[in-house]
BAFI-3210 file (N, C-alpha, C; in Angstrom, 3 decimals, decimal comma, padded with zeros to 6 digits):
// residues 233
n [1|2|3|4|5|6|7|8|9|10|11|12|13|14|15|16|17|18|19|20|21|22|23|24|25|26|27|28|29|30|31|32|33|34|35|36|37|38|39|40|41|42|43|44|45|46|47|48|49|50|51|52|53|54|55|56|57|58|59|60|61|62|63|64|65|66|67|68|69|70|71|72|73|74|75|76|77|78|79|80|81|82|83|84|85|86|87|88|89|90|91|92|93|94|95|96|97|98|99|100|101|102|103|104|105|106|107|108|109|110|111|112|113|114|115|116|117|118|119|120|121|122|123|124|125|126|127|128|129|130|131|132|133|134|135|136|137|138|139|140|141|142|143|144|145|146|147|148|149|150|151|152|153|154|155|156|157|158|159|160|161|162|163|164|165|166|167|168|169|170|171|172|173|174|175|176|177|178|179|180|181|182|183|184|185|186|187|188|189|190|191|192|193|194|195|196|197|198|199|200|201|202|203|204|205|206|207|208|209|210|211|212|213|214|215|216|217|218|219|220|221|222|223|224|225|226|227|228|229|230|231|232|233]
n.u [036,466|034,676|036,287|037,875|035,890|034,891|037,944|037,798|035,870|036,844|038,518|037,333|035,448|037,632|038,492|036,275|035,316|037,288|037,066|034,713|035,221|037,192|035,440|033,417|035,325|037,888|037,839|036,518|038,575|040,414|039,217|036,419|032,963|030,211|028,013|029,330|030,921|028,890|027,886|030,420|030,744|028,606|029,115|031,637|030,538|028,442|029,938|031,419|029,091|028,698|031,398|031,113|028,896|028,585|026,504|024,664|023,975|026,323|025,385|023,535|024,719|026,078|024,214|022,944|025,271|025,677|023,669|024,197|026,115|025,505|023,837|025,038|026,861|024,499|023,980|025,732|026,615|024,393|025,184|026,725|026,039|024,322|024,030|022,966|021,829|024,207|025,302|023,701|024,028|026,831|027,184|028,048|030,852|032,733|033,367|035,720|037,065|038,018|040,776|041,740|039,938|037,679|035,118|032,455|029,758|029,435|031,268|030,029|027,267|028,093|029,199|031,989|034,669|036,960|038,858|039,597|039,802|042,222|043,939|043,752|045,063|047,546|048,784|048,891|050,636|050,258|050,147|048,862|046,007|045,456|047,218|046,026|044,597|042,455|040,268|038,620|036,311|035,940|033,785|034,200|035,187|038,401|039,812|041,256|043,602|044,765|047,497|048,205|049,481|051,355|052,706|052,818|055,037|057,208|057,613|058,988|062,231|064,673|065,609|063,719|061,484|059,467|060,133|059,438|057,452|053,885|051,034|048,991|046,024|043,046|040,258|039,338|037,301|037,811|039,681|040,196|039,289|035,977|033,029|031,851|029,795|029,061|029,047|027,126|025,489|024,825|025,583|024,460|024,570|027,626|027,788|026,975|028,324|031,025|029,512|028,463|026,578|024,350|024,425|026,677|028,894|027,959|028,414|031,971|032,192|030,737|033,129|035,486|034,162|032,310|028,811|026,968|025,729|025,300|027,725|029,533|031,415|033,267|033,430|035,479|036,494|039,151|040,969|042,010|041,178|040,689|039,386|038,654|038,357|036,618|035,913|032,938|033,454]
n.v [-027,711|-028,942|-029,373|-031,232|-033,360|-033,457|-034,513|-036,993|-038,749|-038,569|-040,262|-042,588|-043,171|-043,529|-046,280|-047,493|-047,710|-048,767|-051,474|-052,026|-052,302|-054,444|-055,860|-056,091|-057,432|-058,462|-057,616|-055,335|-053,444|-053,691|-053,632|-051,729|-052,785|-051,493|-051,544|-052,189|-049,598|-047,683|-048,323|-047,696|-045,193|-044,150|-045,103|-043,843|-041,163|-040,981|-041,497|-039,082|-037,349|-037,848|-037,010|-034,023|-033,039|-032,336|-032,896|-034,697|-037,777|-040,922|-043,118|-042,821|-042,819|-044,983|-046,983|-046,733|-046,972|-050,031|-051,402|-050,730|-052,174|-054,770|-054,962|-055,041|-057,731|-059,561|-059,118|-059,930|-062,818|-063,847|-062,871|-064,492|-067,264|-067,357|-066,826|-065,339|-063,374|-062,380|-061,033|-059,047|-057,378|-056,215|-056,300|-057,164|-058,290|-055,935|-056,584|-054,882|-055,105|-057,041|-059,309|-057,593|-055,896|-052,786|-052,728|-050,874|-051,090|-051,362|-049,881|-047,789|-048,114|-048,365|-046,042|-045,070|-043,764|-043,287|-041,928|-042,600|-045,248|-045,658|-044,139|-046,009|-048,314|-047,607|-046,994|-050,332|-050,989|-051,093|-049,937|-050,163|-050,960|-052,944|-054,974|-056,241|-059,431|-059,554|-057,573|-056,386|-054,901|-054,710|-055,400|-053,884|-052,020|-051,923|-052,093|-055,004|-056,620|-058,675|-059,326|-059,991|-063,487|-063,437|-061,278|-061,409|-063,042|-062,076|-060,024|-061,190|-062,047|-064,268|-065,940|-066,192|-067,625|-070,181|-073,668|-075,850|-075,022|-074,480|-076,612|-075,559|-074,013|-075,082|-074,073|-071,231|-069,168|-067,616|-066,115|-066,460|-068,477|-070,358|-070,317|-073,508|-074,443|-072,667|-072,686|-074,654|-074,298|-075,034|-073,199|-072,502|-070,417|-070,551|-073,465|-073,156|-071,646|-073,482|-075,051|-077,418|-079,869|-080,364|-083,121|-083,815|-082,634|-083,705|-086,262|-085,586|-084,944|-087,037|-088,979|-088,056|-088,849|-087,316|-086,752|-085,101|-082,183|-080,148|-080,786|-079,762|-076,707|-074,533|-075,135|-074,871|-074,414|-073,719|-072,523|-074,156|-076,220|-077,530|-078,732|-077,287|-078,214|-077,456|-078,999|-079,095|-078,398]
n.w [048,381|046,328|044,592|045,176|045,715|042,949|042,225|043,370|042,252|039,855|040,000|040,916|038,684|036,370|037,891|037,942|034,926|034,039|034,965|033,935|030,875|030,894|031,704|029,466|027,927|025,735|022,716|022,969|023,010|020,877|017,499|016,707|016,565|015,058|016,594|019,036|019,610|019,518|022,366|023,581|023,590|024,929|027,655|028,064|027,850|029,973|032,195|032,038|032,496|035,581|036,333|035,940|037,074|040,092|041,661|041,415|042,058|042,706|042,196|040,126|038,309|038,081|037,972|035,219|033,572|034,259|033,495|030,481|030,205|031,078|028,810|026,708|026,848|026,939|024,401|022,756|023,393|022,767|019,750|019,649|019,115|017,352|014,044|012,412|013,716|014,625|011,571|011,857|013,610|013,420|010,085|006,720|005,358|002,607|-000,865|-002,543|-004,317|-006,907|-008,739|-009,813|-010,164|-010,126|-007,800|-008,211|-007,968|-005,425|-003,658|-004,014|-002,627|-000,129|000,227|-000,217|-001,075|-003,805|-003,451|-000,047|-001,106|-002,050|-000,184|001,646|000,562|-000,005|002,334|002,778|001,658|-001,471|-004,870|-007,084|-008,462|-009,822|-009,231|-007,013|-005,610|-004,134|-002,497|000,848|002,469|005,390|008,597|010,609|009,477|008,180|006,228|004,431|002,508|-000,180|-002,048|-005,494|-006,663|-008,522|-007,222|-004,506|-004,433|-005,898|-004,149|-002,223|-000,658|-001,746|000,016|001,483|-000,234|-001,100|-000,154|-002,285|-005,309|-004,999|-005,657|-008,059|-007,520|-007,619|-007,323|-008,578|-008,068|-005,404|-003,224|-000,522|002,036|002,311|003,932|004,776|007,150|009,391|013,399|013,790|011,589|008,086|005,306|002,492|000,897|000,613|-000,118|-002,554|-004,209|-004,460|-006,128|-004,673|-002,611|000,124|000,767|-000,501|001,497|003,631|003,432|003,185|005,984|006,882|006,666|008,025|010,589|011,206|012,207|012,480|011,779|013,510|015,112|014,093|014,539|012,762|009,261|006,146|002,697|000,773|-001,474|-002,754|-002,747|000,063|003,211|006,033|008,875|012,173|014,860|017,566|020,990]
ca.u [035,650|034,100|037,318|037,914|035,000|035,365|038,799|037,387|034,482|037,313|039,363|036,051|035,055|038,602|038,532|034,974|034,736|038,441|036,603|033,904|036,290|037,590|034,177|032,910|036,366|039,365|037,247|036,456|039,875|040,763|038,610|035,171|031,788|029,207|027,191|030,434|031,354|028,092|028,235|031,709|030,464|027,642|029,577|031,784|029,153|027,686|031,052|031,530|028,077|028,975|032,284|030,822|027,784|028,507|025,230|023,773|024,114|027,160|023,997|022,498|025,976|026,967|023,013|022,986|026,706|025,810|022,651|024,618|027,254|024,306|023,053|026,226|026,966|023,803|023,680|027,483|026,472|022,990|025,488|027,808|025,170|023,379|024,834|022,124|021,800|025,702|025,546|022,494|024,739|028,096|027,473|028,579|031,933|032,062|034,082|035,517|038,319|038,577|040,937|042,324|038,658|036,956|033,368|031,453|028,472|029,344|031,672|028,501|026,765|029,050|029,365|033,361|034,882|038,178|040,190|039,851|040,291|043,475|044,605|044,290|045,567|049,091|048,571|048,839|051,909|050,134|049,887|048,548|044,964|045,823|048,234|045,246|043,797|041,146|040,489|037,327|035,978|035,338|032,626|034,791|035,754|039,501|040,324|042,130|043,992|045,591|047,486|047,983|050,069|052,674|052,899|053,671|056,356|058,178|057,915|059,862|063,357|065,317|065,531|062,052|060,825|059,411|061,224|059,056|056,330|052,507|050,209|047,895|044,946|041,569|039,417|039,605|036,390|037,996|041,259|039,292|037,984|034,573|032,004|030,475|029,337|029,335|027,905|026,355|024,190|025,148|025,686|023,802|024,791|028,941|027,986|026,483|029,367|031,835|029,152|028,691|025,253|024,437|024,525|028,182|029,066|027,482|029,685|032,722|031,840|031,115|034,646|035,878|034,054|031,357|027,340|025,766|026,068|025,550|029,122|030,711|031,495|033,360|033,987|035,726|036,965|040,287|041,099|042,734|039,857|040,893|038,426|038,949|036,775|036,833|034,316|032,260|033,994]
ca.v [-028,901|-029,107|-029,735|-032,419|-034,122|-034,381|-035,496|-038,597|-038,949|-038,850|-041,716|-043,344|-043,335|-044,498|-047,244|-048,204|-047,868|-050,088|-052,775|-052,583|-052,073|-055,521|-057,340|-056,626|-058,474|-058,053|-057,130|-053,455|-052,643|-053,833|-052,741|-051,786|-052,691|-050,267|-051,911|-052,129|-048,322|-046,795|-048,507|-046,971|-043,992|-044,012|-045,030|-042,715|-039,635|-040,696|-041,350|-037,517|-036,255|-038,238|-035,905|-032,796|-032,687|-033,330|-032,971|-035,877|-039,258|-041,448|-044,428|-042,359|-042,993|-046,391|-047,782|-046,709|-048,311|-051,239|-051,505|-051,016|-053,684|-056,294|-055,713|-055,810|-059,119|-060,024|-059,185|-060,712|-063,959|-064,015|-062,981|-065,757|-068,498|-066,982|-065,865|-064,057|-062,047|-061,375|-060,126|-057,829|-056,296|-055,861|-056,549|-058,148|-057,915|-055,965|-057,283|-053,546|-055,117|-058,474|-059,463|-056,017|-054,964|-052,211|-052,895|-049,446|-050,558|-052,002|-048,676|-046,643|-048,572|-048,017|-044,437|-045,738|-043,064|-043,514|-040,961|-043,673|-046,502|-045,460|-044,044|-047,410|-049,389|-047,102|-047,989|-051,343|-050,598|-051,182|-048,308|-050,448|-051,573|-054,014|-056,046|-056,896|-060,270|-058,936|-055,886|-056,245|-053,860|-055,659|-054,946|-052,824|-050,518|-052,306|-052,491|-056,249|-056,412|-059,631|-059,067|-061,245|-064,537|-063,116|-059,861|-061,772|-064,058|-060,903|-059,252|-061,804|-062,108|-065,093|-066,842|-066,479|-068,505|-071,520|-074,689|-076,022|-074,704|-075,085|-077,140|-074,357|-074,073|-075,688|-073,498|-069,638|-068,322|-066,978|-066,564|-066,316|-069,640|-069,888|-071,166|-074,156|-074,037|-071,635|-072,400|-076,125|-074,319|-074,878|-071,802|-073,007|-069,765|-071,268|-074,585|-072,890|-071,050|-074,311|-076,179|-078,407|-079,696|-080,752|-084,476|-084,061|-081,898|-084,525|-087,260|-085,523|-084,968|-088,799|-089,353|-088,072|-089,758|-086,468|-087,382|-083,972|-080,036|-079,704|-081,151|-078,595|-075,191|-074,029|-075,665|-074,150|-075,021|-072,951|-071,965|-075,214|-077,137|-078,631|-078,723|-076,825|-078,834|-077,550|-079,529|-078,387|-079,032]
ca.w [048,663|045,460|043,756|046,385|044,992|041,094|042,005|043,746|041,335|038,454|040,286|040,906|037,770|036,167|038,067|037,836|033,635|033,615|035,256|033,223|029,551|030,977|031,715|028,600|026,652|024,753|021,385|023,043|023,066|019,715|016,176|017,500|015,293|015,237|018,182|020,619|019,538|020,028|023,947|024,201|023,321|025,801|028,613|028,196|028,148|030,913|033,022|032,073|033,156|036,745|036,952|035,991|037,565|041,679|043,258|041,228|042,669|041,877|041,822|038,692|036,629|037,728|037,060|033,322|032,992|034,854|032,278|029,305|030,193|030,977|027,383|025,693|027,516|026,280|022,923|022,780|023,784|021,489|018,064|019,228|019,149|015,853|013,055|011,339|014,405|014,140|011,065|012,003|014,476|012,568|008,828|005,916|004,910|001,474|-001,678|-003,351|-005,542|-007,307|-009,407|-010,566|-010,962|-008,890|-007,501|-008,272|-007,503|-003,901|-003,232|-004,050|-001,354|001,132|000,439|-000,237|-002,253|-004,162|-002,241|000,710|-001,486|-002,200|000,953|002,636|-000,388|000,096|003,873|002,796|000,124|-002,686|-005,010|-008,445|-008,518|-011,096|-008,719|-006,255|-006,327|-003,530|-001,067|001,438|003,562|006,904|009,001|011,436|008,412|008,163|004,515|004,204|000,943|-001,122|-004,183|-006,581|-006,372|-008,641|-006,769|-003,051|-004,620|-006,099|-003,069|-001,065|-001,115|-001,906|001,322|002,012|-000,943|-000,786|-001,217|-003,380|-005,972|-004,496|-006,980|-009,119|-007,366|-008,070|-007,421|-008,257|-007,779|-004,262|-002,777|000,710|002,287|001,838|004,772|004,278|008,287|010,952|014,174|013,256|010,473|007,006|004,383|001,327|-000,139|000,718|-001,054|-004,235|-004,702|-005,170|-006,983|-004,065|-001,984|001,328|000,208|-000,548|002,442|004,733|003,243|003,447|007,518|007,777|006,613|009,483|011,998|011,636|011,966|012,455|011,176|014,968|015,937|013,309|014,505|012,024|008,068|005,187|001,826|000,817|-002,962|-003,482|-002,575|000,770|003,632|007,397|010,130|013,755|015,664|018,743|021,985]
c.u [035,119|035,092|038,075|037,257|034,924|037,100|038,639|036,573|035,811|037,897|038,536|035,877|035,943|038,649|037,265|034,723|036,297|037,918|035,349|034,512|036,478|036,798|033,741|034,161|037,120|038,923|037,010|037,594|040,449|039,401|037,452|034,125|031,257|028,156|028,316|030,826|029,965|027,869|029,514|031,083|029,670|028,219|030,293|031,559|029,010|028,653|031,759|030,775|028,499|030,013|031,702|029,611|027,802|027,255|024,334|024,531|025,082|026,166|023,181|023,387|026,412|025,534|022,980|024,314|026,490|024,958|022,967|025,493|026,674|023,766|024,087|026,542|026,003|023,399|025,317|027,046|025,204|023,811|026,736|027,171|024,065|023,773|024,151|022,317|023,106|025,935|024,799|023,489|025,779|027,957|028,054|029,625|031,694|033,481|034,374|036,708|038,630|038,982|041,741|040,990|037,786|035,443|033,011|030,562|028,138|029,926|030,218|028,153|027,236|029,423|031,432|034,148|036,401|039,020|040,451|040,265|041,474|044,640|044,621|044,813|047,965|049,382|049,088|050,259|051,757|049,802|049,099|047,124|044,875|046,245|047,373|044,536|042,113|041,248|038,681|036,839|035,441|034,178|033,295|035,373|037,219|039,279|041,287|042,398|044,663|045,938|047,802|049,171|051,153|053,638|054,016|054,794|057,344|058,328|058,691|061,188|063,645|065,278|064,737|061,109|061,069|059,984|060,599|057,348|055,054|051,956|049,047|047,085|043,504|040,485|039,627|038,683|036,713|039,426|040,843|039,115|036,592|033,235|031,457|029,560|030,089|028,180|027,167|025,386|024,964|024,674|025,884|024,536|026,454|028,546|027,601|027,470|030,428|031,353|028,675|026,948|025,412|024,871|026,295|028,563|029,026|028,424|031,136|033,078|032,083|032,429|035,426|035,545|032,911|029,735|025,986|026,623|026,468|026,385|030,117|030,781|031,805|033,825|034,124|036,156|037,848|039,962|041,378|041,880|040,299|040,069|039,071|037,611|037,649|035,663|034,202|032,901|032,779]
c.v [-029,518|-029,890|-031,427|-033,487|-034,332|-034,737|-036,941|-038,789|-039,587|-040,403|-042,820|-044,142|-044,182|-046,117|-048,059|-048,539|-048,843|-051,066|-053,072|-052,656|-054,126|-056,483|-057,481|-057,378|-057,363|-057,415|-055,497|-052,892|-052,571|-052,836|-053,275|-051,987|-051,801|-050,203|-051,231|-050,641|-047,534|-047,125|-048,222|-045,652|-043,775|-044,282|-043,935|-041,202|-039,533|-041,007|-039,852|-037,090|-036,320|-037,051|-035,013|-032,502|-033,474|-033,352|-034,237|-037,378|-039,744|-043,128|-043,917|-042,481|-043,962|-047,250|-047,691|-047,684|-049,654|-051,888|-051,738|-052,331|-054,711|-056,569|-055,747|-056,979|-060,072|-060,322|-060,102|-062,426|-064,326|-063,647|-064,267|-067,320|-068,260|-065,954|-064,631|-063,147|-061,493|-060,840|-058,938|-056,898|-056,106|-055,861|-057,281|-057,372|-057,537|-056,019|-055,572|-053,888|-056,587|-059,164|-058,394|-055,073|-053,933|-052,610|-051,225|-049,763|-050,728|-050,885|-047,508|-046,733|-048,290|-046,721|-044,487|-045,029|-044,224|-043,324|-042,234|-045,056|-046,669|-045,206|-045,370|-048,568|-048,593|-047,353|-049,655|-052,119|-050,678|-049,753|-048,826|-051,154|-052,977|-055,352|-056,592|-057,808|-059,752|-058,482|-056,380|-055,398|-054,805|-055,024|-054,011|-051,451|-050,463|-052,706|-054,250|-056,086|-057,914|-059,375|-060,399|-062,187|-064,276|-062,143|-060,293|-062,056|-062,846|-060,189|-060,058|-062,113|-063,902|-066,176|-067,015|-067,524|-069,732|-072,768|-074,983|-075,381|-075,029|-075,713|-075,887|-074,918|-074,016|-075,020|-071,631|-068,605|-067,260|-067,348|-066,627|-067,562|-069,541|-070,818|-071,881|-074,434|-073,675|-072,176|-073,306|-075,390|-074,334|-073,474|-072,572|-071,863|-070,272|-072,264|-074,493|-072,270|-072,131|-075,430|-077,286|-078,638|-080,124|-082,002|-084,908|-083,539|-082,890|-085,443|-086,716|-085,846|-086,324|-089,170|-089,495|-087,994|-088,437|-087,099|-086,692|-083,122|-080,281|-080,099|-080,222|-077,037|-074,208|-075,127|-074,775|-074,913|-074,017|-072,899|-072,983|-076,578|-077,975|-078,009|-078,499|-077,165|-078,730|-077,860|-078,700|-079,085|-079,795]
c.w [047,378|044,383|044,084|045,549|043,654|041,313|042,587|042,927|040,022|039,015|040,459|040,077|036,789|036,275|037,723|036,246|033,480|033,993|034,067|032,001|029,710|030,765|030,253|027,273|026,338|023,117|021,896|022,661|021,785|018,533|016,825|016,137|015,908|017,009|019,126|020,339|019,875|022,237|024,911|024,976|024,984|027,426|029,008|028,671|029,671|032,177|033,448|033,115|034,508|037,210|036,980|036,859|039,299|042,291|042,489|041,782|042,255|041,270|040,170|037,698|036,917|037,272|035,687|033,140|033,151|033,692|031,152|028,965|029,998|029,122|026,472|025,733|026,610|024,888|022,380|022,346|022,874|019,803|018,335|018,960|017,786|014,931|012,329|012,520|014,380|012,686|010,805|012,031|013,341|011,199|008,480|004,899|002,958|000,615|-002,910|-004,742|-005,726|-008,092|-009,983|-010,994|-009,744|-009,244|-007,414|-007,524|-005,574|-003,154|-003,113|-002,686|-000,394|001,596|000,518|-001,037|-002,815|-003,750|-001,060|000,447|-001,243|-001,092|002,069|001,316|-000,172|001,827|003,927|001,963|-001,044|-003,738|-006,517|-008,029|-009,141|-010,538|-007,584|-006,481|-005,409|-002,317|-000,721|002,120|004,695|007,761|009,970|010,608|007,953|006,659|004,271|002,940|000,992|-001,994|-004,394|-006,250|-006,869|-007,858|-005,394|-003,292|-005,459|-005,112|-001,854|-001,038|-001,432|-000,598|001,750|001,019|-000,440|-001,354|-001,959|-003,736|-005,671|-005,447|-007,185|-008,305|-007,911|-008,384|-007,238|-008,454|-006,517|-003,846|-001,127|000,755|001,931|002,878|004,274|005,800|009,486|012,457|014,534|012,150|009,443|006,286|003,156|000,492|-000,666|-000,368|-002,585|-004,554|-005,160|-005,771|-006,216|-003,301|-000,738|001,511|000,679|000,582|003,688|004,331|003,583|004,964|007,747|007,496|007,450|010,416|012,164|011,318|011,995|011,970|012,098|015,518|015,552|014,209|013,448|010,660|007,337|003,829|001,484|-000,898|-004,033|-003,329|-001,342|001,923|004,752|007,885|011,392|014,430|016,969|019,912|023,348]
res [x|x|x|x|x|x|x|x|x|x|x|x|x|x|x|x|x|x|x|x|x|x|x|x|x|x|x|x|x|x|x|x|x|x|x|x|x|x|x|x|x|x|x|x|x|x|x|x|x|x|x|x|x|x|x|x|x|x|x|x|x|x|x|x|x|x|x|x|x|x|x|x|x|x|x|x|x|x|x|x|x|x|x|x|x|x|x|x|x|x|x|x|x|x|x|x|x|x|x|x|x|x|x|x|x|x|x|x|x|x|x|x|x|x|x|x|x|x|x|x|x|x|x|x|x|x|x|x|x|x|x|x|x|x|x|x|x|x|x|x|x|x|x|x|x|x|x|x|x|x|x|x|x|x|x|x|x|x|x|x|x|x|x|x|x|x|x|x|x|x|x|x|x|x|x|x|x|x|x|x|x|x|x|x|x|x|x|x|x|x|x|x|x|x|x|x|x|x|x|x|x|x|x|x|x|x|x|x|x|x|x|x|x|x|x|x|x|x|x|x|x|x|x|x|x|x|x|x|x|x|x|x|x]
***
């Protein structure tokens, strides 16, 4: 009898934490931040205790789940409408290699040894520090790598090159875009980085027919200095 019962509890449960996996999105399933992995976690647990333990309620393990889902939902929907609060939750992407140069003091921080550097830089095929124009650590703990401009175009064969030569880029403070707004808020720290002010920023916008931040969702400026505007629907 008993056995009876944690096998319905398990099929229960199956089904009941796939529905919820689903409600809360397609980001659970993929690279988890710290928030969405500690509410794995916790579901999880307490999807366990439910099997193992039959004489407690199946109401005492779907209320906590139901609870956790509501505030993931919630907190979801509060870092998609405010950035500072998204990068409470998840962080800020960190910059460990730029140029051919390692960041010490940002690896420190991170607690980022070398051994790992390396093992996701050969992950990535690179095996020369030298040949990277820049490696980030993302806020999910995904290493992204770029090498260098000569590096790609040797690594492509013949038929893959491009027909013709790009123009040298303008600006090489970053091979990264670089926010100038997320969200409708401008990123003052974005426009000090290419020299630029709000002034100018706002003109570009009226150019194309823009008259607020608050129509922008997202703007960028690229390496080569050309400007990504996706307005607010």
């Amino acid at each position: 009898m008993e056995l009876t019962v944690i096998l319905l509890r398990t099929v229960f449960m199956y089904l009941f934490v796939f529905l919820v996996i689903r409600l809360m999105g397609k980001r659970e399933i993929g690279k988890l931040s710290v928030f969405d992995m500690v509410i794995s976690i916790m579901i999880a647990e307490i999807a366990v205790i439910s099997i193992e333990s039959t004489e407690r309620s199946m109401w005492a393990t779907v209320g906590p789940i139901v609870v956790l889902v509501a505030i993931q939902l919630a907190i979801s929907y509060i870092t998609l409408r405010n950035r500072k609060i998204r990068l409470w939750f998840d962080g800020h992407p960190s910059v460990l290699i730029r140029e051919g140069q390692l960041n010490w003091r940002e690896m420190r921080r991170q607690r980022y040894n070398l051994d790992d550097l390396l093992t996701q830089l050969r992950e990535n095929k690179i095996s020369n520090v030298k040949d990277i124009e820049l490696a980030v650590l993302e806020s999910n703990g995904k290493l992204s790598v770029i090498p260098k401009a000569g590096d790609r175009a040797e690594s492509q064969s013949e038929g893959e090159r491009p027909a013709k030569q790009e123009a040298a880029p303008r600006f090489r403070y970053e091979i990264l875009p670089v926010a100038l707004v997320m969200d409708g808020k401008v990123q003052d720290d974005g426009l000090e980085q290419i020299g630029k002010n709000r002034f100018w920023l706002m003109s570009e916008l009226r150019e194309r027919g823009i008259r607020s931040f608050d129509q922008v969702f997202y703007c960028s400026m690229d390496h080569k200095g050309q400007l990504y505007i996706d307005r607010k629907s």
